[in-house]
C-alpha positions as CSV (number, residue, x, y, z in Angstrom):
1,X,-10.2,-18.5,-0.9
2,X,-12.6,-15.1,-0.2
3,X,-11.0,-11.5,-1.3
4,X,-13.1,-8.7,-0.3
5,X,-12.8,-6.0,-2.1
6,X,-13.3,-6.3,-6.3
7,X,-11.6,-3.1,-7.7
8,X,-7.9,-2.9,-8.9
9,X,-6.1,-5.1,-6.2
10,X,-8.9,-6.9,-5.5
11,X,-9.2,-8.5,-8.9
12,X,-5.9,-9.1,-9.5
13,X,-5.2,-11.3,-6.5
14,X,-8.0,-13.1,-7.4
15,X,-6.8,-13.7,-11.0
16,X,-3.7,-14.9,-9.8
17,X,-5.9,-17.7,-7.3
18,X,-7.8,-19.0,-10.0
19,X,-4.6,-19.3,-12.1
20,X,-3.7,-21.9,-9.4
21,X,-7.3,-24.0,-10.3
22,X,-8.2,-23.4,-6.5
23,X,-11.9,-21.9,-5.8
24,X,-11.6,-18.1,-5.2
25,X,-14.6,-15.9,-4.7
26,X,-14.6,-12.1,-4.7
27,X,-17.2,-10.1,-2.6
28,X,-17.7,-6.4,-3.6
29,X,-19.0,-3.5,-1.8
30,X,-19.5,-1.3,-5.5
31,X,-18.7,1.1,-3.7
32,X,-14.1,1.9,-5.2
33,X,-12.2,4.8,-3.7
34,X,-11.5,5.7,-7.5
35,X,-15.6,6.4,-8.1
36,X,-15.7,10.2,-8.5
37,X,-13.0,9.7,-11.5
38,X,-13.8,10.0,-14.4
39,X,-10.7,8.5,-16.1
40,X,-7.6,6.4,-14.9
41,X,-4.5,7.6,-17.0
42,X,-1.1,6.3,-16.1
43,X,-2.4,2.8,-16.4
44,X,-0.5,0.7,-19.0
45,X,-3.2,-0.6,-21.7
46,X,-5.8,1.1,-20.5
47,X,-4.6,4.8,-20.4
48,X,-7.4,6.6,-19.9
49,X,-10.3,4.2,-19.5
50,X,-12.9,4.9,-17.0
51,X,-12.1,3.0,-13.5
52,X,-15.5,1.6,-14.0
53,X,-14.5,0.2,-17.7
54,X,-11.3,-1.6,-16.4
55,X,-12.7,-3.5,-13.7
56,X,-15.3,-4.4,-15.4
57,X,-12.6,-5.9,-18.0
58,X,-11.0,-7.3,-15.2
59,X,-14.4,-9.3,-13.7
60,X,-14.9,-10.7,-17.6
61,X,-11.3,-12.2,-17.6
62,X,-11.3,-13.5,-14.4
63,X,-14.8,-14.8,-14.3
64,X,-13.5,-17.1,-17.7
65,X,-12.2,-19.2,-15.4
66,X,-14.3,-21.6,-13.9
67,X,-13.1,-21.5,-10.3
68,X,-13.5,-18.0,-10.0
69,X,-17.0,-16.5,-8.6
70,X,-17.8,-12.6,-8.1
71,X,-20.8,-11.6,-5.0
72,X,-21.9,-8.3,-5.1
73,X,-22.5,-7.7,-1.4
74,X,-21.3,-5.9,1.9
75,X,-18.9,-8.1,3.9
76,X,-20.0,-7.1,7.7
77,X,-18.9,-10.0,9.9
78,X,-15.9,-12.4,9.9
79,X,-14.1,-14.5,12.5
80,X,-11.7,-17.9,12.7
81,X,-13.3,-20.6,13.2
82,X,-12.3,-23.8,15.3
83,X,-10.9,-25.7,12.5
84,X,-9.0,-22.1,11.4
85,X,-11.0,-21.5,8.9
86,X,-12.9,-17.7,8.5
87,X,-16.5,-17.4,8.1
88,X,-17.4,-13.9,6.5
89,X,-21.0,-12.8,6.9
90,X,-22.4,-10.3,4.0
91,X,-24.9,-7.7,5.4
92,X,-27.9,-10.8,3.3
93,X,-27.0,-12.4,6.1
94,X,-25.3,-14.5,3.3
95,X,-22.6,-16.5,4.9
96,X,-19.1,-18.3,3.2
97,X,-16.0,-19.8,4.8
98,X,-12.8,-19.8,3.4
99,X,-8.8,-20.9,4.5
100,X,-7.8,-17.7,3.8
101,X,-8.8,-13.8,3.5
102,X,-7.8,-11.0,1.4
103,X,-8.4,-8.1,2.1
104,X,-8.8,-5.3,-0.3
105,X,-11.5,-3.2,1.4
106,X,-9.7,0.0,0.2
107,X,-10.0,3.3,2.1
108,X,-11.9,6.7,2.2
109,X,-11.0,9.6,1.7
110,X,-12.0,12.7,4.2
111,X,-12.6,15.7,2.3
112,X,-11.9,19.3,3.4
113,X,-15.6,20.5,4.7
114,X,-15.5,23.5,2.0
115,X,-18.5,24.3,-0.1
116,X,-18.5,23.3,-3.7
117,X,-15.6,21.0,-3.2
118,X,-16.9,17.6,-3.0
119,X,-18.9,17.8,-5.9
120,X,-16.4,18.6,-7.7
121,X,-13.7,15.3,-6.6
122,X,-12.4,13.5,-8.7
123,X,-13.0,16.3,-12.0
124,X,-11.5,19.6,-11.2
125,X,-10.3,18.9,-7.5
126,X,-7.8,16.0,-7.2
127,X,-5.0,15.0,-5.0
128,X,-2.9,13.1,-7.7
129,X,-1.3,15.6,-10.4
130,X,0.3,12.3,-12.1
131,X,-3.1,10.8,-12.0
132,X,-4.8,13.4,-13.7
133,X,-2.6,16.3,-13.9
134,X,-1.7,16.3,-17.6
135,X,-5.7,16.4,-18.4
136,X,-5.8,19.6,-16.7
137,X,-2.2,21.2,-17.8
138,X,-1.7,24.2,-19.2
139,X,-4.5,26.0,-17.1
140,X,-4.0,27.8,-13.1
141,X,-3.8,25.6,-10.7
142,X,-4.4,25.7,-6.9
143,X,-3.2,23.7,-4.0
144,X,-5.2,23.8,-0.5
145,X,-2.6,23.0,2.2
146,X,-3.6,20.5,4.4
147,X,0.0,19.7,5.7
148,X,3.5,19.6,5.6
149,X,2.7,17.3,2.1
150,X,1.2,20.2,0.7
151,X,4.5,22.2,0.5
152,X,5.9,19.0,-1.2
153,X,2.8,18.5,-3.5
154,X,3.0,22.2,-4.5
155,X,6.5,22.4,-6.2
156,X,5.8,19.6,-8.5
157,X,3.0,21.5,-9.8
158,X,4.9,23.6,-11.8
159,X,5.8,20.6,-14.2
160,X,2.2,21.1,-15.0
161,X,1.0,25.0,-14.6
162,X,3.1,28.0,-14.9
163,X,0.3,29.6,-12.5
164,X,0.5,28.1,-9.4
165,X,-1.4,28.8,-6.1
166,X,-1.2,27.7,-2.6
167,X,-3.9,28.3,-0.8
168,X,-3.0,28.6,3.3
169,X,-6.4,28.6,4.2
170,X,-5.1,30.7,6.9
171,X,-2.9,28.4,8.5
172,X,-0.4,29.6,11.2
173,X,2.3,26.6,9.8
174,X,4.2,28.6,6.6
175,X,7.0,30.1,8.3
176,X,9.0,32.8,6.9
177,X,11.5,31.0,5.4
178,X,8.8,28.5,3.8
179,X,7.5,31.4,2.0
180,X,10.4,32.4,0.6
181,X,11.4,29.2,-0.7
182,X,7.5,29.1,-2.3
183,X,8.0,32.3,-4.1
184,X,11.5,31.8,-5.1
185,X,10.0,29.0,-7.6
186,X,7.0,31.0,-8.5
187,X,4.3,30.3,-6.6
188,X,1.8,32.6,-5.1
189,X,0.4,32.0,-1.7
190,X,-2.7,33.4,-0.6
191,X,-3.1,33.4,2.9
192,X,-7.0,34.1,3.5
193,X,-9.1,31.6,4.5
194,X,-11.5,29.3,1.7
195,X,-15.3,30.5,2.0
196,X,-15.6,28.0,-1.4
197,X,-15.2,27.1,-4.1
198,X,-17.4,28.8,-7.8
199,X,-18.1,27.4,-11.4
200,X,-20.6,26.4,-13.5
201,X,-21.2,22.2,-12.8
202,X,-18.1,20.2,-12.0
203,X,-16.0,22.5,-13.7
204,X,-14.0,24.8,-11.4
205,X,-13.1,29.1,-12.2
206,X,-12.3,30.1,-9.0
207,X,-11.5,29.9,-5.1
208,X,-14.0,32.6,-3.3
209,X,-12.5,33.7,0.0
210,X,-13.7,34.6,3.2
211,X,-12.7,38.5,2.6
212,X,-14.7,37.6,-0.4
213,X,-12.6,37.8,-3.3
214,X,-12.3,35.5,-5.6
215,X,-9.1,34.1,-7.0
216,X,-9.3,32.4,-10.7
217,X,-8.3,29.2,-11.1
218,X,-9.3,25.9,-13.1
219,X,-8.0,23.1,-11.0
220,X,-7.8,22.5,-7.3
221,X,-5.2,19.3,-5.7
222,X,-5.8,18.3,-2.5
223,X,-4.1,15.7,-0.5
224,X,-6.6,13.8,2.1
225,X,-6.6,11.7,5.0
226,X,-8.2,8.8,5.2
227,X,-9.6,5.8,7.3
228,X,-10.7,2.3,6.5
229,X,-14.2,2.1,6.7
230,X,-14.6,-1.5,7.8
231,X,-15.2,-3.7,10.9
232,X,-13.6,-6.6,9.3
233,X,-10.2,-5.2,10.2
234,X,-10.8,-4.7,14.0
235,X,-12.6,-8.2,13.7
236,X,-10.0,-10.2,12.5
237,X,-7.5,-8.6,15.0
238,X,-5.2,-7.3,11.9
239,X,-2.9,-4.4,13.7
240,X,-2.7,-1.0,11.4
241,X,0.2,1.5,11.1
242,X,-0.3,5.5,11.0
243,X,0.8,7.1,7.9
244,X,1.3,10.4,6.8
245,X,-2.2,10.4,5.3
246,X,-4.0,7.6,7.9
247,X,-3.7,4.4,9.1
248,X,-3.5,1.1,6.7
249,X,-2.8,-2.3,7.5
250,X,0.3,-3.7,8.6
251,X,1.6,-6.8,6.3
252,X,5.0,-8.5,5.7
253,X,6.4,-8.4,2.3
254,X,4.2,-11.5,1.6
255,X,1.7,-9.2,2.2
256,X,0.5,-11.3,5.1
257,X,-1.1,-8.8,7.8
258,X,-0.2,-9.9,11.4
259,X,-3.2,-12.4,11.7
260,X,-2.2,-15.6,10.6
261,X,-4.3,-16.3,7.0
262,X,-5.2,-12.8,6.6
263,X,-3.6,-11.0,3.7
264,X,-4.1,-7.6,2.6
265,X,-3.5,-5.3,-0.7
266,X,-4.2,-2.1,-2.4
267,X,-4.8,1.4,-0.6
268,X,-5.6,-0.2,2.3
269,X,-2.4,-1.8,2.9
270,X,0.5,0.9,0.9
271,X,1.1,4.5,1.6
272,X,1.4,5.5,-2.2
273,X,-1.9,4.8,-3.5
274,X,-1.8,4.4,-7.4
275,X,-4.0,2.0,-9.6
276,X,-1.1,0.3,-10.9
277,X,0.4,-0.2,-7.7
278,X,-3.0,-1.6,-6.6
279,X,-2.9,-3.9,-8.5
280,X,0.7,-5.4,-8.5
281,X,0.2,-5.2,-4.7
282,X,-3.1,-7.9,-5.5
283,X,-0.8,-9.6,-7.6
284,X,1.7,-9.9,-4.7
285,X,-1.2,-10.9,-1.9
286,X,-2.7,-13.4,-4.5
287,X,0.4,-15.3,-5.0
288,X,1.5,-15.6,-1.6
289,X,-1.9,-16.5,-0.2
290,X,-1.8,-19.0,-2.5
291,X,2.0,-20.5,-1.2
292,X,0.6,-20.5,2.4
293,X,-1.9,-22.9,1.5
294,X,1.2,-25.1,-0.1
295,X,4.2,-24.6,1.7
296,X,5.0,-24.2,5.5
297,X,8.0,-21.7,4.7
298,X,8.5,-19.0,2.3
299,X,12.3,-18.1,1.3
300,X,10.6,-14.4,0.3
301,X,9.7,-13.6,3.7
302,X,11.5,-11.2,6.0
């Protein structure tokens, strides 16, 4: 069995596979959504390890079994073959065939085009406060709206600040009544549009604006959209949903996607992404990928 994709989800579903003695092999990309962190907290055991640090704990476990294989390499090309089998083709030029795919290709995330802020991901600007808001507490904190989610993401904010602003960016959508529910818990809005954002390094002290002021604060959340950056999708013929923050795949609650022998887990498949939801979500797609190879029927599907 091939997953692409070796970060959280990735690496689970493949520990569950060679669990079953059956050949898995994982191709990765190096190239995680959770990169620019420099810690995952939330994560039971591993509370504040690098990203980097667990995975690499999770390749050393699941490379102790002797059916499991790991290929560092760019999955480009894949299509069924005649016996209904998949042949994925690595950027090498590298080919391998498999019964069955998972997909855990991840997504990517589209940054706010703002000066300052995307050095500065994944250390001072975030989009999860539960992720790594309790790292930052204590200090102002800013939320750039980039949607209706904002409003939503702003409130909860005040679990972790008692200073907390939303920047408008001088968006037209904060109706009157908005912003007076906004104020009524406390939070200040600043309706002038971002010029950038100021500090020494990664670390963040302020929010310049285009009238050129500069309002103080030490953290920045911003919720993103992404996309899935891969051809593999669109290859295999997999059909995606739109969600609030972009499109994912579509997959039953065996995790199958709507091509038959495709499976898919992680951020590129849920609309809460979350490294321990990652990787239950590999757990799930591992297991089940493994019961279509067994049994023609699943009593779990629905």
């Amino acid at each position: 069995m091939i997953v692409i994709g070796g970060n959280f989800a990735g690496l689970s579903a493949a520990l569950q596979i060679a669990r079953t003695r059956r050949q898995v092999l994982v191709i990765d990309a190096g190239k995680p959504r959770n990169r620019f962190a420099e810690a995952s907290h939330g994560v039971l055991g591993h509370d504040g390890r690098s990203p980097e640090q667990i995975a690499q704990i999770g390749r050393e476990q699941l490379l102790a079994y002797p059916t499991a294989h790991f290929v560092e390499g760019k999955a480009i090309r894949t299509e069924r073959q005649q016996d209904e089998s998949f042949l994925v083709e690595l950027e090498s030029g590298i080919r391998y065939q498999s019964q069955r795919i998972i997909l855990a290709i991840g997504v990517v995330d589209h940054l706010p085009e703002i000066p300052g802020l995307a050095e500065r991901w994944g250390k001072t600007v975030n989009q999860c406060p539960y992720c790594h808001g309790y790292e930052l507490a204590g200090v102002s904190w800013g939320v750039l709206y980039t949607g209706e989610a904002s409003l939503h993401q702003v409130k909860l904010m005040l679990d972790w600040s008692d200073n907390v602003i939303l920047f408008s960016n001088g968006s037209d959508h904060l109706s009157a009544d908005i912003r007076t529910d906004l104020e009524s818990h406390g939070i200040t809005i600043e309706s002038t549009p971002v010029e950038s954002l100021v500090g020494e390094g990664e670390s963040l002290s302020g929010v310049k604006l285009k009238d050129q002021r500069t309002i103080p604060i030490k953290a920045l959340f911003v919720i993103t959209q992404s996309s899935i950056a891969s051809p593999l999708v669109s290859q295999l013929g997999c059909e995606l949903e739109d969600e609030a923050f972009g499109p994912m795949i579509k997959t039953s609650n065996l995790k199958e996607t709507t091509t038959a022998g495709v499976f898919a887990a992680g951020d590129v498949a849920r609309p809460f992404a979350n490294a321990t939801l990652a990787a239950a979500d590999g757990v799930l797609a591992g297991i089940f990928a493994h019961q279509s190879l067994v049994v023609s029927s699943n009593p779990y599907h629905r």
